[in-house]
C-alpha positions in Angstrom: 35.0 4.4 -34.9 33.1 4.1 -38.3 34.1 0.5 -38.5 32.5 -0.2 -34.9 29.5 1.3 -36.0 28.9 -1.0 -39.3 29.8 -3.7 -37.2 26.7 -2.7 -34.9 24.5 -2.1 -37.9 25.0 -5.1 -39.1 23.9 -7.0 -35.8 21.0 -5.3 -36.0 19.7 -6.5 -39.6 17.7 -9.2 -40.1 19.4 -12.4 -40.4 19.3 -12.9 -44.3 19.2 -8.8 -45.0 21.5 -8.0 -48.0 24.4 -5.1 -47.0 24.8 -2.5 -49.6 27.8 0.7 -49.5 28.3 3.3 -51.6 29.5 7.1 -50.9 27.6 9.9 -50.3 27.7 13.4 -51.4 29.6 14.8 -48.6 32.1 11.6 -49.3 31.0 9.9 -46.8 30.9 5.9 -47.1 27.2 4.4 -45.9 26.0 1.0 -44.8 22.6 0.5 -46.0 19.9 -2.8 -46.5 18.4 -0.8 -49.5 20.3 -0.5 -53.1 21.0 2.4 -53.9 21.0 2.8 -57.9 24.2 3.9 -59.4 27.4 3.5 -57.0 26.3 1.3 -54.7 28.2 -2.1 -53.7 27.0 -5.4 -52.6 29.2 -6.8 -49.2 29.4 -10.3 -49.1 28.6 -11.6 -45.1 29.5 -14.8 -43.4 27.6 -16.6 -42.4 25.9 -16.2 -38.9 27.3 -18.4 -36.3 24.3 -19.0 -34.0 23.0 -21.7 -32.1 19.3 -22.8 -31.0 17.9 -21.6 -28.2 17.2 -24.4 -25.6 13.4 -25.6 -25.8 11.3 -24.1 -22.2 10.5 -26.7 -20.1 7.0 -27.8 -20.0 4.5 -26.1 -17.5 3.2 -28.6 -14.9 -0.3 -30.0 -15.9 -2.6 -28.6 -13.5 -6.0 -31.1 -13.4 -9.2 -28.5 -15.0 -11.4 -27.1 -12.7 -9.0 -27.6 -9.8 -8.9 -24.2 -7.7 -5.6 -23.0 -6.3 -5.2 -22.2 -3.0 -4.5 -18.8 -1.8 -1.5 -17.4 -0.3 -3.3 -15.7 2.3 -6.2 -16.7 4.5 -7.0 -13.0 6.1 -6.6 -9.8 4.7 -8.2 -7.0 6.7 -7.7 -3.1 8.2 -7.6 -2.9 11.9 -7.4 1.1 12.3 -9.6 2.8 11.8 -12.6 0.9 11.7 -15.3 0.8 8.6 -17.1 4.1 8.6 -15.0 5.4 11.4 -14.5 9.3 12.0 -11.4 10.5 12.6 -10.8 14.2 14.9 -7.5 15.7 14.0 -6.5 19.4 13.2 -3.3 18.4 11.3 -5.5 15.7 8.8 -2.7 12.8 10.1 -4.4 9.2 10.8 -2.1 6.2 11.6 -3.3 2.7 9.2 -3.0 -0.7 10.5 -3.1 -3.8 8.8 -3.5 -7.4 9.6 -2.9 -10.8 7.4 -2.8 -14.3 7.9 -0.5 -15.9 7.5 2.0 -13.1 8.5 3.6 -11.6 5.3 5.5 -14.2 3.2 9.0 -13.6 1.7 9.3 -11.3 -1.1 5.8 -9.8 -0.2 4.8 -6.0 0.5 2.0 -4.2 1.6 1.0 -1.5 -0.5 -1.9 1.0 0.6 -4.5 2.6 -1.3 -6.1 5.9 -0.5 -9.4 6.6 -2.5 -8.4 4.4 -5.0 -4.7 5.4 -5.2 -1.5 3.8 -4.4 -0.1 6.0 -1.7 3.4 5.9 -0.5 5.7 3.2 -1.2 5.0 -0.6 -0.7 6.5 -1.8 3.2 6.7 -4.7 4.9 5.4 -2.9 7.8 1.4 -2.8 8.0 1.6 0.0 9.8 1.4 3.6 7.7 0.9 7.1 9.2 -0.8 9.6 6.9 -0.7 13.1 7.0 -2.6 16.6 6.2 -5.4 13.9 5.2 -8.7 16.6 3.8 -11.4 17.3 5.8 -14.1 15.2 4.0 -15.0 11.5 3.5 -12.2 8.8 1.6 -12.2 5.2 0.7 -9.2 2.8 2.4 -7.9 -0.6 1.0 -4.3 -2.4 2.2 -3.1 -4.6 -0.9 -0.6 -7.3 -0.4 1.6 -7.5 -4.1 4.7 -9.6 -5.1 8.4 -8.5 -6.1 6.6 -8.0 -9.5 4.0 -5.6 -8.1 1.5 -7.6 -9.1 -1.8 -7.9 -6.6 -2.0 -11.1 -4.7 -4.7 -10.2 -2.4 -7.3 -6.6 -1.5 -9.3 -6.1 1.3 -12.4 -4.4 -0.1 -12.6 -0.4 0.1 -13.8 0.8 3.5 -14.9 4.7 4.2 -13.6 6.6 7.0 -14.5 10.6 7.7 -11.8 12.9 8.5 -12.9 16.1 10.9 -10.1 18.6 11.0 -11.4 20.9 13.7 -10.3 24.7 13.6 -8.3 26.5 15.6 -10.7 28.7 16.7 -13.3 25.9 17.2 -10.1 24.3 19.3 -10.1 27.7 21.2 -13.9 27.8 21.6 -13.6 24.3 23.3 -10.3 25.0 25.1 -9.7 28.6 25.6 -6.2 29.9 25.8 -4.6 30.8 29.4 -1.9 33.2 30.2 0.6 30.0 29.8 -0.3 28.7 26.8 0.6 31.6 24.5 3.2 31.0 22.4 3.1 27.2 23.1 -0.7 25.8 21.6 -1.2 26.1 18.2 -4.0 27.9 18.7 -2.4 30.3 20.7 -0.2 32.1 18.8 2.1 35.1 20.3 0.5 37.6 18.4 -2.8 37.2 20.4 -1.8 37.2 23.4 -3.4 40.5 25.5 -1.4 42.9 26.5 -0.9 42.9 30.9 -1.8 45.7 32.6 0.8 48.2 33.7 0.4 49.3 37.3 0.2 53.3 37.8 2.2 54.5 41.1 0.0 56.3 42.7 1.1 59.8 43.1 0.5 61.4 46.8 -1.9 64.2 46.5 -0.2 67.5 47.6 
């Protein structure tokens, strides 16, 4: 076991690092790159049987000034709209994407709620949210590589979520006799109590 550890010491030195050994006080035998005064012993190495790595091959001259041209003509949200409010008690909101061309091979979508990557990156443009808060957020739909790096962004677009209360819900909609136990905002536990019928009792 010790010897397969020096042997992975010495891989990692530097290439022309001196080996040292000596023993320790515990009588232990150490590898070292450093000298230690007294005891310690030069090892002689071979000599490192490498070979050069092969040279990269050039990049393709690319003319200055000349623009590339992107992947992706159309980037853009198609649900909800720009400044759109949405009305739903339980916060969801279903997201819907659009590009042109279609999504290319090794390609994601990845959306961004209020500036945050949200979920994980699909090559479905199509990506229900839920128990979104009440309030105003920002949208954008990125399109990244295998890398994760960002090809294209559609800029940040607002929407307003409205989650409406269940008493407001009753307010609008008040609950019947059937709906106890069945609406949300119709829970059991409120349901009135029926009236009992009295037998009427012949006077005597």
């Amino acid at each position: 076991m010790r010897i397969a550890l020096f042997c992975l010491a010495l891989l990692c030195l530097p290439l022309h690092a001196e080996v040292y050994t000596y023993i320790d006080a515990e009588g232990n035998r150490v590898f070292t790159d450093r000298p230690k005064p007294g005891n310690a012993q030069r090892i002689q190495l071979a000599p490192a049987n490498s070979m050069p790595a092969p040279p990269r091959p050039a990049p393709l001259a690319v003319a200055p000034g000349t623009p590339q041209a992107p992947a992706y003509q159309l980037l853009r949200i198609l649900v909800p709209e720009p400044d759109a409010t949405v009305r739903d008690g339980a916060g969801n909101l279903i997201v819907t994407a659009s590009s042109d061309p279609a999504l290319l091979q090794g390609h994601n979508y990845r959306l961004l709620l209020d500036g945050q990557a949200l979920g994980e990156p699909s090559r479905s443009p199509v990506f229900p949210l839920e128990n979104i808060d009440r309030g105003t957020h920002q949208l954008a739909i990125e399109i990244i590589d295998a890398q994760g790096r960002t090809l294209e962004r559609t800029p940040s677009q607002p929407f307003h979520m409205q989650r409406i209360s269940l008493a407001q819900k009753r307010r609008v909609n008040p609950c019947q006799k059937g709906d106890y136990g069945v609406r949300p905002e119709c829970p059991l536990k409120d349901k009135p109590a029926e009236k009992q019928d009295i037998p009427l009792v012949p006077f005597i």
